[in-house]
KOLVEXMAR-413356 format. One record per residue: x, y, z of N, C-alpha, C, O in turn. Coordinates in steps of 0.001 Angstrom, whole numbers, padded with zeros to 6 digits, always signed. Example, Ala and Ser with C-alpha at 12.3 -4.5 7.8 and 13.67 -1.06 7.14 Angstrom:
2
+013190-005690+007800+012300-004500+007800+013200-003300+007800+014236-003319+008465;+012850-002250+007080+013670-001060+007140+012900+000030+007870+013409+001138+008039;
# end
This chain:
259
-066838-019592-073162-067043-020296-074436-065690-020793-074942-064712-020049-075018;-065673-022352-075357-064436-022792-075910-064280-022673-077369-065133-022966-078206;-063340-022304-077539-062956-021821-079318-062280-022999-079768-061080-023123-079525;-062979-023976-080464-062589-024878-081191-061426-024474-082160-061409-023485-082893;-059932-025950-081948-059034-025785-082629-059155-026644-083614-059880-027639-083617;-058387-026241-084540-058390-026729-086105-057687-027494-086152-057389-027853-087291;-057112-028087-085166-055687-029693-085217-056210-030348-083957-055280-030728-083245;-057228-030559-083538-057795-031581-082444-057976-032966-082566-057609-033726-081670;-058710-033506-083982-058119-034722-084134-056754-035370-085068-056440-035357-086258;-056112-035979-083687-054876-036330-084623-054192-037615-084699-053845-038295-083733;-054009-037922-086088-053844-039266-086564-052186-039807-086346-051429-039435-087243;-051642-040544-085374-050172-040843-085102-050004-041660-086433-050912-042015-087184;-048781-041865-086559-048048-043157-087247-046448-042718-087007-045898-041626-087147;-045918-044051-086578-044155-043901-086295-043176-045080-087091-043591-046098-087645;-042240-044777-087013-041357-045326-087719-041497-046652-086421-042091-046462-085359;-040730-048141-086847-040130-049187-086001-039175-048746-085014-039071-049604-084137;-038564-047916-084846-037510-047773-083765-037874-047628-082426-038984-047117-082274;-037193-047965-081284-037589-047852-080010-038119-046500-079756-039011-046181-078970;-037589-045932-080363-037738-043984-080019-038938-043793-080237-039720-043407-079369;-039319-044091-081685-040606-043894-082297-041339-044011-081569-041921-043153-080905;-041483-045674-081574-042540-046600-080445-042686-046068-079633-043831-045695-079375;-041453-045693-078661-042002-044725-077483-042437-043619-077219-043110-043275-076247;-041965-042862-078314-042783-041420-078200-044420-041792-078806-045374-041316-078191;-044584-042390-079651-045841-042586-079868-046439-043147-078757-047125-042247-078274;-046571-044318-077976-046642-044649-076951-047775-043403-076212-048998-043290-076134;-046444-042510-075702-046410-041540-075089-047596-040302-075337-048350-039682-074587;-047289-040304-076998-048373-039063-077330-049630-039459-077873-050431-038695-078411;-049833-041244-077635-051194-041440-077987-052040-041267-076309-053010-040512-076239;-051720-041774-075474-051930-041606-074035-052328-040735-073745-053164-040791-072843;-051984-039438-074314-052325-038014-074147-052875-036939-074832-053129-035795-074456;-053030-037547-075999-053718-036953-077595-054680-037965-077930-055630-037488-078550;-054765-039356-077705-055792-040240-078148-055124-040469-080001-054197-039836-080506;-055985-041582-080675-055162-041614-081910-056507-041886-082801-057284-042837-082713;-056543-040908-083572-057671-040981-084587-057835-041811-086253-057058-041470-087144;-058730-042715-086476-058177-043011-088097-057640-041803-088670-057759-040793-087976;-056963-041669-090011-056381-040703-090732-057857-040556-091792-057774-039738-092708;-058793-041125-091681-059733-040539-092591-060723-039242-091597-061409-038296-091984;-060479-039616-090577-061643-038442-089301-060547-037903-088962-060912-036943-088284;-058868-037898-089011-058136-036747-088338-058266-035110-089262-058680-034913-090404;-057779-034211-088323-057896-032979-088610-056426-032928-089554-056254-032290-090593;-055364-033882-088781-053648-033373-088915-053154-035071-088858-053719-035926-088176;-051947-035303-089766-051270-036818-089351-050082-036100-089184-049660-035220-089934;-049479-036592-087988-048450-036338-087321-047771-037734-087039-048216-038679-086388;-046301-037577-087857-045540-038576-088443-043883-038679-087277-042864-038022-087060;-044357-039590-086956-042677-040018-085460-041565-040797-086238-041709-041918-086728;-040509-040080-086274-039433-040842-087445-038011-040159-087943-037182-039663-087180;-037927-040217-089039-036939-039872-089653-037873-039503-091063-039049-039688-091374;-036650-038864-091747-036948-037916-093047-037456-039829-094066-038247-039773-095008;-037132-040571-093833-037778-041658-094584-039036-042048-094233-039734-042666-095037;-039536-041684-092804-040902-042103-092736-042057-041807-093225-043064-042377-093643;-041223-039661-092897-041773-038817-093819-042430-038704-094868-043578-038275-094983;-041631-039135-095779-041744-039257-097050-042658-040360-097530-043338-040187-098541;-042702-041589-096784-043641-042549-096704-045248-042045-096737-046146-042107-097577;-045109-041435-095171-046445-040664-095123-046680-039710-095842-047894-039599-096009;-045754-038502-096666-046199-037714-097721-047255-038514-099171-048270-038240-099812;-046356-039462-099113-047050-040269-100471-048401-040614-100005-049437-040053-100359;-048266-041823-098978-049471-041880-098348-050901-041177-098794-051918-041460-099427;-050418-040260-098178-051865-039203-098076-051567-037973-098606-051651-036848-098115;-050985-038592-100341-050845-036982-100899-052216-036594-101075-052573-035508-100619;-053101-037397-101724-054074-037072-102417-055164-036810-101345-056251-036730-101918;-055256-036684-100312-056252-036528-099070-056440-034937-098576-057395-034479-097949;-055362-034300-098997-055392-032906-098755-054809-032624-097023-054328-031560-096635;-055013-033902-096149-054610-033397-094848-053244-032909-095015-052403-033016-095908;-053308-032092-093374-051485-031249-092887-050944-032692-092561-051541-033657-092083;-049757-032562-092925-048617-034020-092542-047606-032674-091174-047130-031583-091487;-047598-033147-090149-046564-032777-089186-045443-033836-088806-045889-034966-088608;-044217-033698-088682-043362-034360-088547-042836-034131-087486-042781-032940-087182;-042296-035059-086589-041333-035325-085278-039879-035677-085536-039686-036057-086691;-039124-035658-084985-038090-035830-085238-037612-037168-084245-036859-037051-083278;-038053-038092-084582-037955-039452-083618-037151-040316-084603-037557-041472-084492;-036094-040217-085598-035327-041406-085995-034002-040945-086561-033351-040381-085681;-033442-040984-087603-031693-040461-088241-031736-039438-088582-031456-038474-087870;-032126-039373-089847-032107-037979-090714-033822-037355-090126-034916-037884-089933;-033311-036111-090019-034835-035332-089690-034681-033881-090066-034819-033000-089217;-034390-033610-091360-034278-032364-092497-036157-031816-092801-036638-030713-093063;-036760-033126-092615-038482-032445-092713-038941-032710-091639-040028-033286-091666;-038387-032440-090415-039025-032553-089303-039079-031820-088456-038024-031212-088272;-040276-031460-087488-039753-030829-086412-039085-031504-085314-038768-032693-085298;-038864-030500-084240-037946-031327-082526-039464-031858-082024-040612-031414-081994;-038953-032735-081755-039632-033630-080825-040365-033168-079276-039449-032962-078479;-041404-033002-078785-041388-032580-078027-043246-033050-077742-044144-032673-078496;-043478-033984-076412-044721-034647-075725-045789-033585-075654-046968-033783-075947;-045196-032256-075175-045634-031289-074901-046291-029998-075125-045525-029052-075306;-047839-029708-075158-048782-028585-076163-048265-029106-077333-047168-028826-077815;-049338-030107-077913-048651-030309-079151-050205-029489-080046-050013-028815-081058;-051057-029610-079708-052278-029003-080455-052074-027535-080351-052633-026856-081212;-051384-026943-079464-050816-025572-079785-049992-025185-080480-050037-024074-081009;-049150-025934-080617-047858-026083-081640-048834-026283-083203-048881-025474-084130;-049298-027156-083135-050058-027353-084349-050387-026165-085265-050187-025815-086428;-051212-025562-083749-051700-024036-084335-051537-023162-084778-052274-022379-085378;-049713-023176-084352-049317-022276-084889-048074-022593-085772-047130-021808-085871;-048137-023793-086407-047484-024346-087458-047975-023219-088713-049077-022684-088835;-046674-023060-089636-046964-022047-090706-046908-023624-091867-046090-024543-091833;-047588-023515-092399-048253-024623-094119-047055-024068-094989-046528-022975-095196;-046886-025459-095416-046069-025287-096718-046713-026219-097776-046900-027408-097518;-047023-025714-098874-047678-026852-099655-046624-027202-101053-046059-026272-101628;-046505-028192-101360-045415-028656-102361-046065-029595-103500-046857-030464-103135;-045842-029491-104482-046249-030917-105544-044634-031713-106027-043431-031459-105974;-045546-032788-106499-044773-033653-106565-044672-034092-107950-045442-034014-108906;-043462-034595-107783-042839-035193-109497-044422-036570-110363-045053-037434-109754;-044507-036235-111655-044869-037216-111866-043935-038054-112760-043247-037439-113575;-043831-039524-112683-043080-040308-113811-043486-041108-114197-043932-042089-113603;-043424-040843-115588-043862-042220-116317-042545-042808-117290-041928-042095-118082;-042306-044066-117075-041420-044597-117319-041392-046051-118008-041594-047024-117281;-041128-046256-119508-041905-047218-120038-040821-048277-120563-039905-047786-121223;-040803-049557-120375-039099-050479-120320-039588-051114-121678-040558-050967-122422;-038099-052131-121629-037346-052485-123030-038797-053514-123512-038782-053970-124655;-039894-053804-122678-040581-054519-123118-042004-053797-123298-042904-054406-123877;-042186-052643-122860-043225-051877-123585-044098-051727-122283-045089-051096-122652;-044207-051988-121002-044588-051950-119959-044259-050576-119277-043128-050240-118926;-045286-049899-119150-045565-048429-118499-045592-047971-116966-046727-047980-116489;-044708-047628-116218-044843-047167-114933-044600-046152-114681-043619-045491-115023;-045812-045766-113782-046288-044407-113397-045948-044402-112161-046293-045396-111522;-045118-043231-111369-045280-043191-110077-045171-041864-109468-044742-041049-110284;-045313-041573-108788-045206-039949-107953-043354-040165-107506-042664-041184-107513;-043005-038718-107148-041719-038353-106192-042117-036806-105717-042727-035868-106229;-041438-037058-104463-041708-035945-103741-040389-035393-103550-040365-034263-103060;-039109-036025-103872-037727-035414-103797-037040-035497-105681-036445-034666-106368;-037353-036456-105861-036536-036650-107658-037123-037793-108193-037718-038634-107520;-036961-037833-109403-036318-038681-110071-035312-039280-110528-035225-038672-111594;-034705-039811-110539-033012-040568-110907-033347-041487-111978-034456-041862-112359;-032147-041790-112408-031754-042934-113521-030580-042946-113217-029873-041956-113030;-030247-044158-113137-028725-044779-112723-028711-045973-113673-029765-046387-114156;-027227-046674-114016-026488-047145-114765-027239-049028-113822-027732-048889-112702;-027213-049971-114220-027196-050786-113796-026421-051855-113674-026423-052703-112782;-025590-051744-114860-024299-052019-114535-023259-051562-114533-023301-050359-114278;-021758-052154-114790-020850-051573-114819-020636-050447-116102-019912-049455-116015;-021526-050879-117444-021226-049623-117821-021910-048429-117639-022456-048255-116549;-021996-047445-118621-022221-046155-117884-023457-045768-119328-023386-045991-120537;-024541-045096-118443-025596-045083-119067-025233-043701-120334-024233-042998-120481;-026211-043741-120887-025934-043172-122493-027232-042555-122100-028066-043151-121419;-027376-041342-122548-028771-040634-122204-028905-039938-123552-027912-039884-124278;-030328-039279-124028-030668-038247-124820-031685-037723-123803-032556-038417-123278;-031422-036080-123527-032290-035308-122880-032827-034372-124061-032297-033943-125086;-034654-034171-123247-035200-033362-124179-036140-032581-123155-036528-033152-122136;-036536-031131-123471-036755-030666-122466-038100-029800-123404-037876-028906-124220;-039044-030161-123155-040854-029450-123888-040218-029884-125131-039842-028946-125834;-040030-030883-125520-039443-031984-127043-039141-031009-127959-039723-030730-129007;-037884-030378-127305-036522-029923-127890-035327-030443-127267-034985-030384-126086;-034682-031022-128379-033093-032428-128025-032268-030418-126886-032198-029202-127063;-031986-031235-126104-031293-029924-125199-029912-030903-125308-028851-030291-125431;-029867-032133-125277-028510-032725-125172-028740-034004-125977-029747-034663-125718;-027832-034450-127005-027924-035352-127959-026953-036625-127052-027170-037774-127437;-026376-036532-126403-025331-037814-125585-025140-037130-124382-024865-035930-124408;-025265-037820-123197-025113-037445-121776-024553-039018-121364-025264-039989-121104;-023098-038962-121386-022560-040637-120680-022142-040133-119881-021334-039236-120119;-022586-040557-118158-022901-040540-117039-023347-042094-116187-023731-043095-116791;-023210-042012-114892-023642-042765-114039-025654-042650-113907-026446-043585-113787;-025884-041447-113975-027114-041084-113949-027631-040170-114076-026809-039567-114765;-028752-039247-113891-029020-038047-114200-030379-038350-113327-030956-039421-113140;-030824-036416-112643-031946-036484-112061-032597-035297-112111-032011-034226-112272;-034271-035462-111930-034461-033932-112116-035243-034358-110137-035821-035341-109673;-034858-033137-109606-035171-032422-108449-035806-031229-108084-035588-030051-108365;-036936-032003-107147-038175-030704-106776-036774-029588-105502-035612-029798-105151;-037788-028475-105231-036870-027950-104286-037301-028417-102758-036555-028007-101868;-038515-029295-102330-038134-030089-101241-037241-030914-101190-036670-031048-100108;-036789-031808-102437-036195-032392-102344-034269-031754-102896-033350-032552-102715;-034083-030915-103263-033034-030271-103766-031479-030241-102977-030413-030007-103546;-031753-030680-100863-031116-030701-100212-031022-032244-099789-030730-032722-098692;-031417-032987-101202-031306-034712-100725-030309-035186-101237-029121-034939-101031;-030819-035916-101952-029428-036800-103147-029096-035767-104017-027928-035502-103731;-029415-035116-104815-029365-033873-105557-027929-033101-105322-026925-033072-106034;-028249-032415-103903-026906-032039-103460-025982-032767-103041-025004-032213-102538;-026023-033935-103115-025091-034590-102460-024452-035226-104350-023388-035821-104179;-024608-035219-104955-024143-035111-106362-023989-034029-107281-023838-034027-108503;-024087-032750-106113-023348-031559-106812-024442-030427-107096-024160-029243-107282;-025842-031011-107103-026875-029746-107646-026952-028499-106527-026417-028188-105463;-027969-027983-107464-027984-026697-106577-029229-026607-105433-030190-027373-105508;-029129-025761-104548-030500-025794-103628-031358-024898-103956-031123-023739-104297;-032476-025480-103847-033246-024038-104395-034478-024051-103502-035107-024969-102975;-034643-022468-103508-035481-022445-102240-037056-023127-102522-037531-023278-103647;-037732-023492-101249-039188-023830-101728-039845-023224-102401-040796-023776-102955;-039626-022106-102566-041411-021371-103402-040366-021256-104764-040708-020493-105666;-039531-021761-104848-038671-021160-106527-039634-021936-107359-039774-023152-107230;-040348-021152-108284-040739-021989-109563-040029-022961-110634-040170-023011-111856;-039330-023611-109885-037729-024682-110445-037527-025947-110428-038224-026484-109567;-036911-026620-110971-036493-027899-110553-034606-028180-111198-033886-027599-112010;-034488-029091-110501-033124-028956-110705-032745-030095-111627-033249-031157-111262;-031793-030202-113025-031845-031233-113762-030215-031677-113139-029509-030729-113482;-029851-032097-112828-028367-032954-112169-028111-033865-112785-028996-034661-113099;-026667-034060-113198-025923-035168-113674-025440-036471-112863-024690-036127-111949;-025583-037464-112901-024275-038112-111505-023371-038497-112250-023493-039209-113246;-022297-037991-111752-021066-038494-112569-020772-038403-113687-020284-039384-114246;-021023-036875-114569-020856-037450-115742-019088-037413-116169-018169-036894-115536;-019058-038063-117291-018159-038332-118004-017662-037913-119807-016583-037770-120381;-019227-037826-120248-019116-036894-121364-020068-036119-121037-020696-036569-120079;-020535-034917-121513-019575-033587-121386-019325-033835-119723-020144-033797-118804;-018000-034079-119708-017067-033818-118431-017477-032866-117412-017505-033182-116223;-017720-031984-117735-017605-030452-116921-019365-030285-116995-019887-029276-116522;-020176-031352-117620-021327-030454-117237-022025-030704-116175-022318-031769-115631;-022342-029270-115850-023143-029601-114377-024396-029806-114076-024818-029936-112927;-025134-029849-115211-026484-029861-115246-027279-028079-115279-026699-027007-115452;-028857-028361-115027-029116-026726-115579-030570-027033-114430-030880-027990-113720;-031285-025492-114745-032015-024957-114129-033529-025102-114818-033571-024323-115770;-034464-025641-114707-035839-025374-115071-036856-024737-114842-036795-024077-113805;-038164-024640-115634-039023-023969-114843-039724-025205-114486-039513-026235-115126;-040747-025158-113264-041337-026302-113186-042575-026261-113684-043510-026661-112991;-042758-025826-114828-043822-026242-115891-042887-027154-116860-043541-027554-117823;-041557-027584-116868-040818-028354-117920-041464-029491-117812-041953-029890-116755;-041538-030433-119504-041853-031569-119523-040498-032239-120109-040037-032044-121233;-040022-032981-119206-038715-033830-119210-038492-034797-119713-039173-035677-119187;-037506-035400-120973-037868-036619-121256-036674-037127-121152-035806-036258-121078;-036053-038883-121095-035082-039137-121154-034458-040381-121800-033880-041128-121011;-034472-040788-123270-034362-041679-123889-032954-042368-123823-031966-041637-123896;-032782-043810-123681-031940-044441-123333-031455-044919-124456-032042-045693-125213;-030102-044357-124623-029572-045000-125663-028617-046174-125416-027800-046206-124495;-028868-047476-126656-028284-048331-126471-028703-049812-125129-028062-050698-124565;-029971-049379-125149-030484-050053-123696-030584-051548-123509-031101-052084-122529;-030015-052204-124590-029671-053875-123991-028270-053729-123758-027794-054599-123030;-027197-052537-124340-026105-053079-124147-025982-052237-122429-025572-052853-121445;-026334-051074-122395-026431-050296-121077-027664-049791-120504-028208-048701-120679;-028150-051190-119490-029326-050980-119188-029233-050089-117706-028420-050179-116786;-030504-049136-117901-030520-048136-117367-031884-048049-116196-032943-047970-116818;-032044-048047-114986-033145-048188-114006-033637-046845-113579-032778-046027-113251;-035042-046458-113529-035383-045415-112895-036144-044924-111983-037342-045188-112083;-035728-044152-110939-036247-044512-109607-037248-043370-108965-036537-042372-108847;-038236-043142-108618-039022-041925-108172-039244-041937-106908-040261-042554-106592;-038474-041333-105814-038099-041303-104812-037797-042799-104301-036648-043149-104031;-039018-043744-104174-038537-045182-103518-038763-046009-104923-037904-046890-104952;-039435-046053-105879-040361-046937-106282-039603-046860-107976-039456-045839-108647;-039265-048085-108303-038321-048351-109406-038682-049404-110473-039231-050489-110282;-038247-048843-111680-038908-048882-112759-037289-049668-113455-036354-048869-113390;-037002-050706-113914-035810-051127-114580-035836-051571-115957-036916-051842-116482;-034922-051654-116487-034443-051659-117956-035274-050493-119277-035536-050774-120447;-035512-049202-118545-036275-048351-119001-035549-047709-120824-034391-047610-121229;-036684-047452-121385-035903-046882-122705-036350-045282-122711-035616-044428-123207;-037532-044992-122154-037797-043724-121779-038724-043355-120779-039879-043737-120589;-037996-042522-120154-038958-041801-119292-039270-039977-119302-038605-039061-119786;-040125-039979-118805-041155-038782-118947-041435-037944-117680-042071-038477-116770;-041030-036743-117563-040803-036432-115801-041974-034714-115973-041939-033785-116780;-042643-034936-115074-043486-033201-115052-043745-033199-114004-043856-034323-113514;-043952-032167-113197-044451-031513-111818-046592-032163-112128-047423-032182-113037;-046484-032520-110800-048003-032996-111041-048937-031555-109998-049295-031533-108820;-049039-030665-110965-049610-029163-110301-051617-029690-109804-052446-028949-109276;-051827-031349-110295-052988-031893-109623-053356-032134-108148-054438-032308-107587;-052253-032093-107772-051975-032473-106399-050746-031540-105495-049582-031256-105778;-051770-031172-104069-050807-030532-103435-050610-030896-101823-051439-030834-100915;-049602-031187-101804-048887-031435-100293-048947-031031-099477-048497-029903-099674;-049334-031143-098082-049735-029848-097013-048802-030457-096347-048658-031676-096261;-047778-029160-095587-046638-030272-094468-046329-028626-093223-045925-027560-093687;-046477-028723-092491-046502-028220-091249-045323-027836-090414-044899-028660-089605;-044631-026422-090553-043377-026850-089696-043342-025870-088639-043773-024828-089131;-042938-025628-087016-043093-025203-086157-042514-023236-087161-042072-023127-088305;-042738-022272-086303-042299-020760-086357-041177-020972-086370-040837-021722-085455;-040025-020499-087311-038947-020711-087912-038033-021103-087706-036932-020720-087310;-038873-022634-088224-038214-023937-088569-038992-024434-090068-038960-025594-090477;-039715-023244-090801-039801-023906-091778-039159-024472-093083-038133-023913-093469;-039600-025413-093729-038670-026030-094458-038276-024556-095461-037235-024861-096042;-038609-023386-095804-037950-022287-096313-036630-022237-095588-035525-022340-096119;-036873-022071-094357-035735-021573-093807-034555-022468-093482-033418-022018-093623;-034771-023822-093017-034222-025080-093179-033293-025154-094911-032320-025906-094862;-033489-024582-096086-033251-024621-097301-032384-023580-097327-031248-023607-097801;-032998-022547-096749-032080-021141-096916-030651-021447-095947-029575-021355-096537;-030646-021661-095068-030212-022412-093733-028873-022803-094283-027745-022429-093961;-029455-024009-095582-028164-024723-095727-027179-024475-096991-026049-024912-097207;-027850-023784-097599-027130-022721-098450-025974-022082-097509-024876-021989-098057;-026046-021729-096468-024765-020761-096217-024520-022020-094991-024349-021673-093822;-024520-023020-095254-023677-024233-094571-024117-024734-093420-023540-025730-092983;-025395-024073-092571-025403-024611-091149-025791-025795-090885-025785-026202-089723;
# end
């Protein structure tokens, strides 16, 4: 008697690169390629940008997202490999994550809503330097923040842009998000702070014809904003798949002590 597996149908999609192309190529030939509405699992050929493509994709579908490591950056991916991949599947350990919601409403009264699965940002759009008021469950936590930008960060995303502007990493299951400065300039020395991720985030732009300010949720950008509005969307949850320890826990913990 055959014991039906729980990752048998599986839905490809790859990044443009030769690599991609060819490993997909390769593992449709031998796995077959299912729509993503009848797959069991979508298994994503790429880099950490394709990733993220396909996370959005099919947040709301509930399927496992598995990742390959077929393009540059591959921080949410596994190694690449043609070989027992429906076994591998099997014994992929689940990580489930939510994602940022933003709503972000500009100098003309026009409302945009979008998901992030790594941050939110606000950056300066021009040469001068954006003027912020932060408020955190609408208590003023900071009355002037002049900076290049400021971001709040999930802990999938905490080892992206985040750290690379100084925040902290925090592991996946931390009930947290990270609020980060870029660049600031007044208060000089601050480094930003720690949340719970039940915080409702707000971020009013001061001065916004003379320093207009853009805001970005992972890809998808919202410009000349006067406020935006940032919360964990606990409606929706992320299923993402990473081989026996290589999960993105340990990948996080990993780079905390530098490897």
């Amino acid at each position: 008697m055959t014991t039906s597996k729980k990752y048998e149908r599986i839905a490809f999609v790859a990044g443009p690169s030769e690599e991609a192309q060819q490993a997909l190529a390769q593992l449709v030939a031998t796995y077959g390629n299912q729509p993503s509405d009848k797959a069991d699992v979508v298994v994503a050929l790429g880099g950490d940008g394709l990733m993220l493509q396909t996370l959005h994709r099919h947040m709301r579908s509930g399927i496992p997202i598995y990742g390959m490591h077929r393009g540059t950056v591959g921080f949410l991916m596994n190694e690449f490999s043609p070989h027992s991949l429906i076994d591998r599947l099997e014994a992929a350990k689940l990580t489930v994550i939510n994602p940022l919601l933003m709503r972000a409403t500009d100098i003309h009264g026009k409302v945009h809503i979008h998901h992030a699965i790594n941050e939110v940002s606000l950056f300066r759009q021009t040469h001068q330097a954006a003027r912020l008021r932060i408020l955190v469950d609408e208590h003023e936590r900071m009355a002037e923040l002049i900076s290049d930008g400021i971001m709040v960060a999930t802990p999938a995303g905490s080892t992206a842009y985040n750290l690379s502007a100084q925040g902290p990493i925090l592991p996946i299951n931390a009930a947290l998000l990270a609020l980060t400065p870029i660049s600031p300039f007044r208060p000089r020395r601050w480094r930003g702070a720690l949340l719970p991720n039940t915080a409702f985030v707000v971020f009013e732009v001061l001065e916004s014809d003379k320093r207009p300010v853009a805001a970005v949720a992972d890809h998808d950008e919202a410009r000349d904003v006067q406020r935006v509005e940032i919360i964990a969307d606990k409606t929706i949850s992320i299923r993402m798949l990473f081989d026996p320890g290589h999960s993105l826990e340990e990948r996080i913990l990993s780079e905390q002590f530098g490897f």
